[in-house]
PDB file of N, CA, C and O in Angstrom:
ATOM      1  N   UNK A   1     -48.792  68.533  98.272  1.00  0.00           N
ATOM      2  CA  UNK A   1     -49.670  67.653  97.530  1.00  0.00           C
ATOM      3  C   UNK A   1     -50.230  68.374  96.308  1.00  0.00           C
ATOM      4  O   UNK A   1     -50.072  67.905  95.181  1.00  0.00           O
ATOM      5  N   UNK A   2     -50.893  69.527  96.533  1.00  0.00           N
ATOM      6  CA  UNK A   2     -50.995  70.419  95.457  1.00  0.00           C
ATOM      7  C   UNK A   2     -50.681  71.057  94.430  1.00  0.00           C
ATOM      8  O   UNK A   2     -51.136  71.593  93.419  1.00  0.00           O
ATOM      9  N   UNK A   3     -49.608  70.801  95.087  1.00  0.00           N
ATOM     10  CA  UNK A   3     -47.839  71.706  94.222  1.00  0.00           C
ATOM     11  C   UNK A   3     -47.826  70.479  93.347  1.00  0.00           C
ATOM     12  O   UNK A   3     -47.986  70.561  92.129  1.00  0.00           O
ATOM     13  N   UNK A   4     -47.661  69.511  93.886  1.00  0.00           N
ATOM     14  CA  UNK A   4     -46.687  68.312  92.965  1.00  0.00           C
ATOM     15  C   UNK A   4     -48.253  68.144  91.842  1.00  0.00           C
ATOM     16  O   UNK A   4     -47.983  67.968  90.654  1.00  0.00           O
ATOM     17  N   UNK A   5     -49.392  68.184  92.117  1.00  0.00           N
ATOM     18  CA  UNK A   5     -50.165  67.951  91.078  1.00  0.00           C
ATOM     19  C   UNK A   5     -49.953  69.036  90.042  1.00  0.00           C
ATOM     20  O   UNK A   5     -50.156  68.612  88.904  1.00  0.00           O
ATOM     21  N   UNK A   6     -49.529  70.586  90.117  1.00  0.00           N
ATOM     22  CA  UNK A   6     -49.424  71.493  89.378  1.00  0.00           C
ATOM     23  C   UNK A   6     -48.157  71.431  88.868  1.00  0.00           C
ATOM     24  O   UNK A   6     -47.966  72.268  87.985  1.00  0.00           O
ATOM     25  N   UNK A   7     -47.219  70.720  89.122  1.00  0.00           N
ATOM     26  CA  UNK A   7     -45.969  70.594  88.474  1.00  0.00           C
ATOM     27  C   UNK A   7     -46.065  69.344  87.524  1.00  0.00           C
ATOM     28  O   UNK A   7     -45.541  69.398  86.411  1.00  0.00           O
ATOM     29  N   UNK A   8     -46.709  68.252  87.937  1.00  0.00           N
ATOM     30  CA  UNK A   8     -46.839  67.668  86.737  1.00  0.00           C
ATOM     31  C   UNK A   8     -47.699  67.805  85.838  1.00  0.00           C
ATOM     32  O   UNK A   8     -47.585  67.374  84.691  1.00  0.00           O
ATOM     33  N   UNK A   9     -48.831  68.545  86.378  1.00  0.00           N
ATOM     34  CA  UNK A   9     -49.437  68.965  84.973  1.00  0.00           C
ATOM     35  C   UNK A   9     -48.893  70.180  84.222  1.00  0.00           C
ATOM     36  O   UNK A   9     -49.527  70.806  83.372  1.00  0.00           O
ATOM     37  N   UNK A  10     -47.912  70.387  84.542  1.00  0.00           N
ATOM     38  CA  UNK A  10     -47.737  71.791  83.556  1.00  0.00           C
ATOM     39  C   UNK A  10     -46.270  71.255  83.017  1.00  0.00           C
ATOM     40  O   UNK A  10     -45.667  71.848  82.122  1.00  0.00           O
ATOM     41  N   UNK A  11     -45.706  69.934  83.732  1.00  0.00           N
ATOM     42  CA  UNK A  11     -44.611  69.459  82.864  1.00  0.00           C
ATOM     43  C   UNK A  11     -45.104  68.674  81.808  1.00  0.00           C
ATOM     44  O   UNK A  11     -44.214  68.363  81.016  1.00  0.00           O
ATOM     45  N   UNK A  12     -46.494  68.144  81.461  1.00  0.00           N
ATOM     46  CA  UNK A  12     -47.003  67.456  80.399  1.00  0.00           C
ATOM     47  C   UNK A  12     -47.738  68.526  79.650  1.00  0.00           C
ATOM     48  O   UNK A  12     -48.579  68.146  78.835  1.00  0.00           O
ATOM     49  N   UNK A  13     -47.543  69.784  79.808  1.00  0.00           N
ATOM     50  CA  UNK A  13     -47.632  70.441  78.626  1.00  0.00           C
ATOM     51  C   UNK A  13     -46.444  70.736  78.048  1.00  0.00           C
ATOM     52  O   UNK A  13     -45.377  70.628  78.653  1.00  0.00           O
ATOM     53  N   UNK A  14     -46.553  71.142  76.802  1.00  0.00           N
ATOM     54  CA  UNK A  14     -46.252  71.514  75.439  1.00  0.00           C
ATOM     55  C   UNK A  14     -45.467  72.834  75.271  1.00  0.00           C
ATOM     56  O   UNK A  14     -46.134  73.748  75.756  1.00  0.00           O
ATOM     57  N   UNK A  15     -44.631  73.145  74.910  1.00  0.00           N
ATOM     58  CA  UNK A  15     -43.943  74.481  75.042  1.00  0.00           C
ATOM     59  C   UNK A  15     -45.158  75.692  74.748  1.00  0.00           C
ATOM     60  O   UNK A  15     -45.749  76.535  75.422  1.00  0.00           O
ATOM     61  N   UNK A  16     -45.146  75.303  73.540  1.00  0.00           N
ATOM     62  CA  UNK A  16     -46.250  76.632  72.928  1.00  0.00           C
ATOM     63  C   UNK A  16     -47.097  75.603  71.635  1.00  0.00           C
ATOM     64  O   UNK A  16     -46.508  74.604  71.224  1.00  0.00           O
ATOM     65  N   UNK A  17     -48.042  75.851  71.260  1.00  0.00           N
ATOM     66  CA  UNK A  17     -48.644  75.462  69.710  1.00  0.00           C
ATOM     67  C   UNK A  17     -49.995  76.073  69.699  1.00  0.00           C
ATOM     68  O   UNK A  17     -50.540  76.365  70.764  1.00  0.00           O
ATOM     69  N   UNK A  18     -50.726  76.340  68.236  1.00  0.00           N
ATOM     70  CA  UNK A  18     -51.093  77.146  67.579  1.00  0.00           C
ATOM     71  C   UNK A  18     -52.692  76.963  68.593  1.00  0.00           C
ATOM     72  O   UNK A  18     -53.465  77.915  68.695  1.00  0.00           O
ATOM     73  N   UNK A  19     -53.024  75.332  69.396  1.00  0.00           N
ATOM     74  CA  UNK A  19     -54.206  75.885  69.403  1.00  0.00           C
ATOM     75  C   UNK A  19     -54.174  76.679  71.047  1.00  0.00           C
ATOM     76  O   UNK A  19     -55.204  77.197  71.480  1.00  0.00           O
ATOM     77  N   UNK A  20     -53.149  76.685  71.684  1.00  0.00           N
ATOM     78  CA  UNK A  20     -53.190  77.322  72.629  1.00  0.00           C
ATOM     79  C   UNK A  20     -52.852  78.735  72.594  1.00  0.00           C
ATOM     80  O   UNK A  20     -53.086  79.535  73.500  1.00  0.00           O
ATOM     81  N   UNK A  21     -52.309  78.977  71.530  1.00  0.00           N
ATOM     82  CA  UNK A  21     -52.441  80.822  70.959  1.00  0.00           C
ATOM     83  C   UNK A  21     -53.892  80.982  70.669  1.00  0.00           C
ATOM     84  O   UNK A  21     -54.537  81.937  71.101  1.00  0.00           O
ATOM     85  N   UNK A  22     -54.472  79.900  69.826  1.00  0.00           N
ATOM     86  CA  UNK A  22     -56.129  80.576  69.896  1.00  0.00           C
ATOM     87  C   UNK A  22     -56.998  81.113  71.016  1.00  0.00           C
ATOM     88  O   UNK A  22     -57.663  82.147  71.055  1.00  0.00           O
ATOM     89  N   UNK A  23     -56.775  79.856  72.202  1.00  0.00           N
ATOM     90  CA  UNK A  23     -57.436  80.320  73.263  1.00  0.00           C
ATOM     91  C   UNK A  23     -57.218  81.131  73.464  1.00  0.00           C
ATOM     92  O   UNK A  23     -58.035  82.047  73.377  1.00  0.00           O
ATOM     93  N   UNK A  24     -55.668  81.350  73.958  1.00  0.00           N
ATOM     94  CA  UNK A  24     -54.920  83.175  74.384  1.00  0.00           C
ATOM     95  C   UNK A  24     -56.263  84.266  73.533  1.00  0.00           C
ATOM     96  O   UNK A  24     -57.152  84.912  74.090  1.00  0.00           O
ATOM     97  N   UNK A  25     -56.046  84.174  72.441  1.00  0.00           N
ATOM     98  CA  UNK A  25     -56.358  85.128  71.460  1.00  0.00           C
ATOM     99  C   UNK A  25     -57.731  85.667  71.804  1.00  0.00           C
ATOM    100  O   UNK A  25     -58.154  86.775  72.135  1.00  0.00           O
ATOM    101  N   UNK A  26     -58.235  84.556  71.618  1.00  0.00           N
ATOM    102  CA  UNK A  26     -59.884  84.166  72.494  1.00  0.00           C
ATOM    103  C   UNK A  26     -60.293  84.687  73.580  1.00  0.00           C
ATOM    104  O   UNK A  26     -61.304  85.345  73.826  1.00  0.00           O
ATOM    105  N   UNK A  27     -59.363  84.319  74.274  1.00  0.00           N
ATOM    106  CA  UNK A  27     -60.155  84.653  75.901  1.00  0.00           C
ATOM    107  C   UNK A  27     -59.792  86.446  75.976  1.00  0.00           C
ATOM    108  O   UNK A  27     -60.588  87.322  76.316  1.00  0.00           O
ATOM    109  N   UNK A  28     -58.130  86.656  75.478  1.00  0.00           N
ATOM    110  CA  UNK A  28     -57.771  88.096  75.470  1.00  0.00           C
ATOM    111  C   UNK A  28     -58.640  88.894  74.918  1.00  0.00           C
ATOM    112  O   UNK A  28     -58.612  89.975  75.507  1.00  0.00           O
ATOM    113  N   UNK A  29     -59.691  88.874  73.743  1.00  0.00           N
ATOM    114  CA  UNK A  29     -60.549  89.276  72.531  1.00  0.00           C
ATOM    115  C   UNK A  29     -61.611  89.498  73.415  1.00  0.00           C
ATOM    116  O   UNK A  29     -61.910  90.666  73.661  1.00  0.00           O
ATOM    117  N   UNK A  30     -62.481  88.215  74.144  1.00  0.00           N
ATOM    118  CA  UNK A  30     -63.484  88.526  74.900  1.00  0.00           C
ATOM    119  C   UNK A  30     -63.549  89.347  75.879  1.00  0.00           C
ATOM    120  O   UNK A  30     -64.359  90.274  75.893  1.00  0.00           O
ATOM    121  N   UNK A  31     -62.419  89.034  77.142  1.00  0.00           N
ATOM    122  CA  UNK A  31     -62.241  89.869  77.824  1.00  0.00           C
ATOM    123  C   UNK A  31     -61.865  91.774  77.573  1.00  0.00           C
ATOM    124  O   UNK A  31     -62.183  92.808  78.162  1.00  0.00           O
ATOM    125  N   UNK A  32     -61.337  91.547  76.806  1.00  0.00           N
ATOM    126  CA  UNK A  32     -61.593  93.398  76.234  1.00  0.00           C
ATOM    127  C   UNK A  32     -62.597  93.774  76.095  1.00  0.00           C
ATOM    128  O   UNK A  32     -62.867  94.853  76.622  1.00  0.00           O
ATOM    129  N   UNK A  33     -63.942  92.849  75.084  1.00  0.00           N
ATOM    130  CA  UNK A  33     -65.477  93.431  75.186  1.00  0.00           C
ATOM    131  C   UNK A  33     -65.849  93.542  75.960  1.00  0.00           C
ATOM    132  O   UNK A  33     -66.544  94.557  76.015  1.00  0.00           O
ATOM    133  N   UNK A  34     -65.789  92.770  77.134  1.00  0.00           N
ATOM    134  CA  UNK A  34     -66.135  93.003  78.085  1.00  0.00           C
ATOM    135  C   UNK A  34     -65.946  93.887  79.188  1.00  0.00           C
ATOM    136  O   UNK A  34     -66.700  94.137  80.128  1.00  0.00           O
ATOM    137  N   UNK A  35     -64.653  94.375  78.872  1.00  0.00           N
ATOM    138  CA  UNK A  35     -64.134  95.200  80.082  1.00  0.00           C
ATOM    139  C   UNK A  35     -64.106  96.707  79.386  1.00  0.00           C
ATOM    140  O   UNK A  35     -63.737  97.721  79.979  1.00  0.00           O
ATOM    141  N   UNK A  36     -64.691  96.642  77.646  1.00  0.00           N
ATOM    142  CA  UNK A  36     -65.005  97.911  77.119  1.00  0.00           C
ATOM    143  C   UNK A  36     -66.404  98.210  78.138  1.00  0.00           C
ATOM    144  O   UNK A  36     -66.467  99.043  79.042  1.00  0.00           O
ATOM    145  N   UNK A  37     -67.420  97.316  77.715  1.00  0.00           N
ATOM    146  CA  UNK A  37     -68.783  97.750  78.907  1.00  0.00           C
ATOM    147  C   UNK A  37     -68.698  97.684  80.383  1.00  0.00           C
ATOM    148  O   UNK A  37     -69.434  98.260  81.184  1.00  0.00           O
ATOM    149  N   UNK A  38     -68.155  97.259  80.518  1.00  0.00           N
ATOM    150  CA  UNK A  38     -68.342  97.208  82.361  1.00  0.00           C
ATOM    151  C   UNK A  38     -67.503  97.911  83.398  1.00  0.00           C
ATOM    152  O   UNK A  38     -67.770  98.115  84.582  1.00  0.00           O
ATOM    153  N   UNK A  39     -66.058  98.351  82.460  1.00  0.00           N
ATOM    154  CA  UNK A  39     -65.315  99.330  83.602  1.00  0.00           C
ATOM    155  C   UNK A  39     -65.777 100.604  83.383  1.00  0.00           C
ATOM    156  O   UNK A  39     -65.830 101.200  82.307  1.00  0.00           O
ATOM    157  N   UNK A  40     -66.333 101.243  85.220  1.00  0.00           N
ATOM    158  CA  UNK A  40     -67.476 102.491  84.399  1.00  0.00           C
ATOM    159  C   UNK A  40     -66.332 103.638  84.960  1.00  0.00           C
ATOM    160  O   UNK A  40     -66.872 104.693  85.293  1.00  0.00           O
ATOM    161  N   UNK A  41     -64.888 103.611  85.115  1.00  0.00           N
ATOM    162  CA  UNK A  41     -64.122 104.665  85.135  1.00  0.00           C
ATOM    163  C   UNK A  41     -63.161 104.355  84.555  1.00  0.00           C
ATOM    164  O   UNK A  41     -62.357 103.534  84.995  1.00  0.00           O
ATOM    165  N   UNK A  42     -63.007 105.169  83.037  1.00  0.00           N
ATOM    166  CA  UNK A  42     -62.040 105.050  81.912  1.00  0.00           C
ATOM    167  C   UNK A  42     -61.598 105.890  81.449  1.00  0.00           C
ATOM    168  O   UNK A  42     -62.299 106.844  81.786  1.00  0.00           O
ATOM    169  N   UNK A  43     -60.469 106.379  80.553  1.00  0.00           N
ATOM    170  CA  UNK A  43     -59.920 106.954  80.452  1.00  0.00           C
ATOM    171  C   UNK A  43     -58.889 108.060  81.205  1.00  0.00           C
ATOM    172  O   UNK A  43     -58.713 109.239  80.896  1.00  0.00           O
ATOM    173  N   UNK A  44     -58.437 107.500  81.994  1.00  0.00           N
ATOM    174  CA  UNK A  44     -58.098 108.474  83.368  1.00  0.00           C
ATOM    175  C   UNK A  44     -56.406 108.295  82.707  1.00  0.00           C
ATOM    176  O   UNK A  44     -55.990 109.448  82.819  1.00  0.00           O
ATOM    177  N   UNK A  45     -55.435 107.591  82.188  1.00  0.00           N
ATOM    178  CA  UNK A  45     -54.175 107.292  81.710  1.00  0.00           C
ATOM    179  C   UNK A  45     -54.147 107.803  80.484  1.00  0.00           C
ATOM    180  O   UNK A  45     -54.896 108.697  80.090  1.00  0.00           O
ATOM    181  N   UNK A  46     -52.928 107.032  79.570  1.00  0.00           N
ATOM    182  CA  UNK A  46     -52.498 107.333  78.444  1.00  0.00           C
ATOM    183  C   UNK A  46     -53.586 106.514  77.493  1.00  0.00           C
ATOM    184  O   UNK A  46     -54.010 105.385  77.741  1.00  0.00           O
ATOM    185  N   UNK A  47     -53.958 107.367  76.301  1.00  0.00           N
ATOM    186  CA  UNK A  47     -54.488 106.826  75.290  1.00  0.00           C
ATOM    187  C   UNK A  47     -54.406 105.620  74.274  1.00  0.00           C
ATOM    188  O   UNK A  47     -53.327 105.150  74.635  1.00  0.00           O
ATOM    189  N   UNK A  48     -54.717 105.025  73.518  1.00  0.00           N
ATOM    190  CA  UNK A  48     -54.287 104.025  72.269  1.00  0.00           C
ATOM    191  C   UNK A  48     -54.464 104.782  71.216  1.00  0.00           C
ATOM    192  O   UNK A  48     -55.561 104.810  70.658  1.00  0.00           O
ATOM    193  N   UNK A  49     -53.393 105.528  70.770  1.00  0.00           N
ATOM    194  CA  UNK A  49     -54.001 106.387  69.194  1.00  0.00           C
ATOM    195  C   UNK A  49     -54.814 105.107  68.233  1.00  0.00           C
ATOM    196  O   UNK A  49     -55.854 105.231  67.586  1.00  0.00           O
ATOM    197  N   UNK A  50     -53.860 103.737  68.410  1.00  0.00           N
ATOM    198  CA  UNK A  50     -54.213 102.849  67.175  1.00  0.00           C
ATOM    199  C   UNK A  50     -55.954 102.635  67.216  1.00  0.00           C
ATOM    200  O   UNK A  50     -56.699 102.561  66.239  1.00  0.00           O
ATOM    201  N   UNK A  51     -56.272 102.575  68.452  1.00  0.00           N
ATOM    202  CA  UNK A  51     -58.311 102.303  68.555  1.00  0.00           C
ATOM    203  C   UNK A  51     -58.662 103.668  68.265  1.00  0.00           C
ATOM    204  O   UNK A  51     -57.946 104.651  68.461  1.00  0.00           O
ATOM    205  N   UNK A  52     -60.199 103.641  67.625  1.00  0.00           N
ATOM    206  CA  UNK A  52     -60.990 104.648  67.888  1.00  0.00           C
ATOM    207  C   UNK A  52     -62.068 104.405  68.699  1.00  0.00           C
ATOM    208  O   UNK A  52     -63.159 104.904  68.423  1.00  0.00           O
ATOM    209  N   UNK A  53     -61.890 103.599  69.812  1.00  0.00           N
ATOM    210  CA  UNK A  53     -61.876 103.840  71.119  1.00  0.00           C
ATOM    211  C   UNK A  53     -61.983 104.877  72.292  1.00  0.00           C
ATOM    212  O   UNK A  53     -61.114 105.199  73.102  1.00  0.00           O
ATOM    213  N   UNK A  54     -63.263 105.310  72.170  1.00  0.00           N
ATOM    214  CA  UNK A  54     -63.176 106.518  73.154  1.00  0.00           C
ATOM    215  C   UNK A  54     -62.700 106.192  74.583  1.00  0.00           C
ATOM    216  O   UNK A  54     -63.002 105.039  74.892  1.00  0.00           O
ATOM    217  N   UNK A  55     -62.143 106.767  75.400  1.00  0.00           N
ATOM    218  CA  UNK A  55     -62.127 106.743  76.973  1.00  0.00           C
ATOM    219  C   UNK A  55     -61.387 104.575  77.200  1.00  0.00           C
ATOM    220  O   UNK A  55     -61.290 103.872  78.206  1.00  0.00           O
ATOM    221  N   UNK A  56     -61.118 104.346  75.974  1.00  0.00           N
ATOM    222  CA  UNK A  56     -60.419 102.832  76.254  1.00  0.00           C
ATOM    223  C   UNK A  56     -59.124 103.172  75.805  1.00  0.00           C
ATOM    224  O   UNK A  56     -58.831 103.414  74.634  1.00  0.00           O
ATOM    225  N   UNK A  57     -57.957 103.187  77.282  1.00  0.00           N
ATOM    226  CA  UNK A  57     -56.490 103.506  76.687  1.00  0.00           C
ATOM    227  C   UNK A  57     -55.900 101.977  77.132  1.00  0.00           C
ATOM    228  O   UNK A  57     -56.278 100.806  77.111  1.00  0.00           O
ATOM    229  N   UNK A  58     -54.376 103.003  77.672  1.00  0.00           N
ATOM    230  CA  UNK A  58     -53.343 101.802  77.910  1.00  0.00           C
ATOM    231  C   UNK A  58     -54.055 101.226  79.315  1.00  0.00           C
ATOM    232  O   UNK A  58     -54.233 100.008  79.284  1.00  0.00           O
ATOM    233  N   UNK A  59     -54.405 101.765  80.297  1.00  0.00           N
ATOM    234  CA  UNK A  59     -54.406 100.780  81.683  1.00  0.00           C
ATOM    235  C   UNK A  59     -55.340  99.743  80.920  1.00  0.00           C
ATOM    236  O   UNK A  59     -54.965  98.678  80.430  1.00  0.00           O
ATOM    237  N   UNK A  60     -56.968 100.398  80.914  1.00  0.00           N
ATOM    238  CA  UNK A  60     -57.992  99.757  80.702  1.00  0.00           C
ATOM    239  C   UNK A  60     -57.149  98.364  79.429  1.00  0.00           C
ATOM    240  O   UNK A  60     -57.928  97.413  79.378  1.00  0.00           O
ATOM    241  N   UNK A  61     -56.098  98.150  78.676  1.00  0.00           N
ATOM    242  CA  UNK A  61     -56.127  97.660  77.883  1.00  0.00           C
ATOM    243  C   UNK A  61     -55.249  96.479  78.546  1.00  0.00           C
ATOM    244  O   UNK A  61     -55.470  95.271  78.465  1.00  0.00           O
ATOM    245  N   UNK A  62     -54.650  96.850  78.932  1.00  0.00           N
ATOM    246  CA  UNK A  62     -53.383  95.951  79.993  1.00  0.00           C
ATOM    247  C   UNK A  62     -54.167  95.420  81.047  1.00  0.00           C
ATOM    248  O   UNK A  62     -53.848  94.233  81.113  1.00  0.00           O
ATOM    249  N   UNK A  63     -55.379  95.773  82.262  1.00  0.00           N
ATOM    250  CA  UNK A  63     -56.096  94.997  82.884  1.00  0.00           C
ATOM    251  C   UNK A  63     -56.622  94.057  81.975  1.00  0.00           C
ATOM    252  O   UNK A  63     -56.295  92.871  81.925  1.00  0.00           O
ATOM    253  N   UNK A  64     -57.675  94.781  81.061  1.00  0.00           N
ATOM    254  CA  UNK A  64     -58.095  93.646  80.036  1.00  0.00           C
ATOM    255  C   UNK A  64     -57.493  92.420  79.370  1.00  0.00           C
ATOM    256  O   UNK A  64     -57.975  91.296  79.227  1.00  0.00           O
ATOM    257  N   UNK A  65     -56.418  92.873  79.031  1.00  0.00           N
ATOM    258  CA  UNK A  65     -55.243  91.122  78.581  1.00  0.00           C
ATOM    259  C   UNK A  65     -54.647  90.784  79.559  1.00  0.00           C
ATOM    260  O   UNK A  65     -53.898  89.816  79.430  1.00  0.00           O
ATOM    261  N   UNK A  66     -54.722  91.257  80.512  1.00  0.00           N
ATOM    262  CA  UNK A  66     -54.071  90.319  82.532  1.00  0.00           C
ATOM    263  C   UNK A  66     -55.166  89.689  82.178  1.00  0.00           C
ATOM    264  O   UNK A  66     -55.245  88.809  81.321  1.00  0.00           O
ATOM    265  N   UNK A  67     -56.092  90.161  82.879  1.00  0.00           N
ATOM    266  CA  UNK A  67     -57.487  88.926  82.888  1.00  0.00           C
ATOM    267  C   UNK A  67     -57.840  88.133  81.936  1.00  0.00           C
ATOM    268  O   UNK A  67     -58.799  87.392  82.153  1.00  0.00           O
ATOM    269  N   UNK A  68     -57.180  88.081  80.672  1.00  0.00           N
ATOM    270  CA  UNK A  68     -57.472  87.771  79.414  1.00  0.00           C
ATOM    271  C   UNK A  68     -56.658  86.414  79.364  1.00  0.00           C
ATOM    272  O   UNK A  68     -57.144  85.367  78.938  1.00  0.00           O
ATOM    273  N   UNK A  69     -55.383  86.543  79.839  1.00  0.00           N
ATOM    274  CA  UNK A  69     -54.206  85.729  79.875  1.00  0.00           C
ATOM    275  C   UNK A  69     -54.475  84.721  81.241  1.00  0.00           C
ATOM    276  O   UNK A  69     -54.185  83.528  81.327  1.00  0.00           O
ATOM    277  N   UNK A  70     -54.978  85.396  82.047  1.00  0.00           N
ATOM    278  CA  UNK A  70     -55.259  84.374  83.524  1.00  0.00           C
ATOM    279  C   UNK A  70     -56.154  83.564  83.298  1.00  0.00           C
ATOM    280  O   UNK A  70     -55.947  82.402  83.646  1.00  0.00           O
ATOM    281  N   UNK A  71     -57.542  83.935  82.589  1.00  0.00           N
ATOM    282  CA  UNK A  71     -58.517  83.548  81.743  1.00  0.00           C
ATOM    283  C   UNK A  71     -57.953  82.028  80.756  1.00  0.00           C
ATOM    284  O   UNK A  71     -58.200  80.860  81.055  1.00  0.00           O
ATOM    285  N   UNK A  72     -57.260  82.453  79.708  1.00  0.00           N
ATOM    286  CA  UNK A  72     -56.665  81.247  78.842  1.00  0.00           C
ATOM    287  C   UNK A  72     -55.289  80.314  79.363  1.00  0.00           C
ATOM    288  O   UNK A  72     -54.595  79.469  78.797  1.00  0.00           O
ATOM    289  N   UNK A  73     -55.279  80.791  80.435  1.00  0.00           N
ATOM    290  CA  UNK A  73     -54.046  79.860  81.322  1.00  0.00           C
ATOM    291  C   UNK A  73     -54.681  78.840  82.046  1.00  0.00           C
ATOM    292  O   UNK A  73     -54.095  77.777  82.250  1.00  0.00           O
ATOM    293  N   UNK A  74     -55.920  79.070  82.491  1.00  0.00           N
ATOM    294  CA  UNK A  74     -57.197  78.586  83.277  1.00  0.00           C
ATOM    295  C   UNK A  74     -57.438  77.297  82.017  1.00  0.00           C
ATOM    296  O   UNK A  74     -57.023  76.140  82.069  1.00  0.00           O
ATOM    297  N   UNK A  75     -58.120  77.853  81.089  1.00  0.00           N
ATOM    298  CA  UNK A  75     -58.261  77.135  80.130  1.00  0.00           C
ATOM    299  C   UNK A  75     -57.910  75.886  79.942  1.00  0.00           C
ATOM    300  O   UNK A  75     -58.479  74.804  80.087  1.00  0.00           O
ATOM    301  N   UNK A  76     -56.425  76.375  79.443  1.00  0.00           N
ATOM    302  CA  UNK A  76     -55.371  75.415  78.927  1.00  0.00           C
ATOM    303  C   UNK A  76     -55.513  74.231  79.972  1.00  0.00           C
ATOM    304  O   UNK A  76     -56.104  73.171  79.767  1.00  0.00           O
ATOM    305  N   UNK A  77     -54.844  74.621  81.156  1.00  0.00           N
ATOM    306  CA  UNK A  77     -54.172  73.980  82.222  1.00  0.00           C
ATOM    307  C   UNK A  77     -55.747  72.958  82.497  1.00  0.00           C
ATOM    308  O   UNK A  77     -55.600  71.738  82.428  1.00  0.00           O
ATOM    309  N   UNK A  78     -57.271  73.547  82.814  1.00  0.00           N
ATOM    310  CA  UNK A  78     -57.980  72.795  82.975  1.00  0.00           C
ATOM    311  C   UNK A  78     -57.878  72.087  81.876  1.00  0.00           C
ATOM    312  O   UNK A  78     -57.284  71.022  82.040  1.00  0.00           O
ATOM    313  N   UNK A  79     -58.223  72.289  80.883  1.00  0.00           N
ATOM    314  CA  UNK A  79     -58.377  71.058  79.541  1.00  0.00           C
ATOM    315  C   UNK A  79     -57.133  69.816  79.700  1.00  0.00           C
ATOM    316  O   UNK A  79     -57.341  68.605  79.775  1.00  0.00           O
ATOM    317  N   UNK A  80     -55.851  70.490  79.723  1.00  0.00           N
ATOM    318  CA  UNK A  80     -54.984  69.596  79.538  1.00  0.00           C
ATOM    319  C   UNK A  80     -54.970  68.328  80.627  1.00  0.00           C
ATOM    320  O   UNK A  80     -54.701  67.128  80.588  1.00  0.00           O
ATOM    321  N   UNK A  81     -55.426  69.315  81.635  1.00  0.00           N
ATOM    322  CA  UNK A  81     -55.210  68.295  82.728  1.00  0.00           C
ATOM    323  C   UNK A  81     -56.189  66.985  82.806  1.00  0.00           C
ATOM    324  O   UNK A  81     -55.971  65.959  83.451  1.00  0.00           O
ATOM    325  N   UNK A  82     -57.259  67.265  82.032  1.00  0.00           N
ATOM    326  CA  UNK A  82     -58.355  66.112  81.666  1.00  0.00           C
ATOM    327  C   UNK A  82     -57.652  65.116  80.824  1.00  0.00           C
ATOM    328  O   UNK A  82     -57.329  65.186  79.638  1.00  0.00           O
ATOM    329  N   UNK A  83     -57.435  63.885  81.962  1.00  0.00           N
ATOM    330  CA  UNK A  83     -56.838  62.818  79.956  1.00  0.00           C
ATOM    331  C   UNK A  83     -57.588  62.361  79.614  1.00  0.00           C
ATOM    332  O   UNK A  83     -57.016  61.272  79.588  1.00  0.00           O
ATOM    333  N   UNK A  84     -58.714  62.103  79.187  1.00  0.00           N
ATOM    334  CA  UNK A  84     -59.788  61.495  78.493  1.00  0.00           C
ATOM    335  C   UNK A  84     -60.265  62.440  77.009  1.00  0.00           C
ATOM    336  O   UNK A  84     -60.996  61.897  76.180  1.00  0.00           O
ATOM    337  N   UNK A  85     -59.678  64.134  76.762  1.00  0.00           N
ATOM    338  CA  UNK A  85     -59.608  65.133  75.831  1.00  0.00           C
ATOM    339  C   UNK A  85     -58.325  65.301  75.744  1.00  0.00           C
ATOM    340  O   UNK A  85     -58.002  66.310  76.372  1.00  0.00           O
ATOM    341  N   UNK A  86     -56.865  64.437  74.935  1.00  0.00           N
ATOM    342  CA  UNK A  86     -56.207  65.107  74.719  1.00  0.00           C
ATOM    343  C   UNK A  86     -56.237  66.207  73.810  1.00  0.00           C
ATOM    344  O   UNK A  86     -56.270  65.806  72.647  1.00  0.00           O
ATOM    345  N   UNK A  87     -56.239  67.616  73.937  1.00  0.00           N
ATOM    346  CA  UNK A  87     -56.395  68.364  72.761  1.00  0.00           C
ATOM    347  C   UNK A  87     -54.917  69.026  72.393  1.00  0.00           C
ATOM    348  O   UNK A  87     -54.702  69.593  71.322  1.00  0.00           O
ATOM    349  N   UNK A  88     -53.966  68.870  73.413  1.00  0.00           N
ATOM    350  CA  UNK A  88     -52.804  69.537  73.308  1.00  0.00           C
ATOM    351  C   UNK A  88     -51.473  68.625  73.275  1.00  0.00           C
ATOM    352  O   UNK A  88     -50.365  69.154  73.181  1.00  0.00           O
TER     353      UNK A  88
END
């Protein structure tokens, strides 16, 4: 019963379009600030030369856009699934 509600709502979405890269972008963006203050053991892996970013490397950066991406998948899928807001 569950299944079949999650299969048709994710067959009435949309391949990809620009405003569902925002959210991505969005939720990925927030969730990094956030997981700059609150994970209190960092730097233990490989670095990001590109940040000047102390003690924020690759793990801390890759948890941060998992949760970032689960975050704007949440999103999407709730919004879309409302028909009274088509936004997508």
């Amino acid at each position: 019963m569950i299944s079949n509600v999650l299969i048709s709502t994710i067959a009435n979405i949309s391949v990809c379009s620009t405003k569902m890269g925002i959210i991505m972008f969005i939720s990925n963006i927030i969730t990094i600030i956030i997981g700059r203050y609150s994970i209190k053991v960092r730097g233990l892996g490989a670095s990001i030369l590109i940040t000047s970013i102390n003690g924020f490397g690759l793990p801390e950066l890759l948890a941060t856009t998992s949760l970032g991406h689960i975050i704007g998948t949440g999103i999407i899928l709730g919004v879309s699934s409302i028909n009274t807001a088509p936004i997508f």
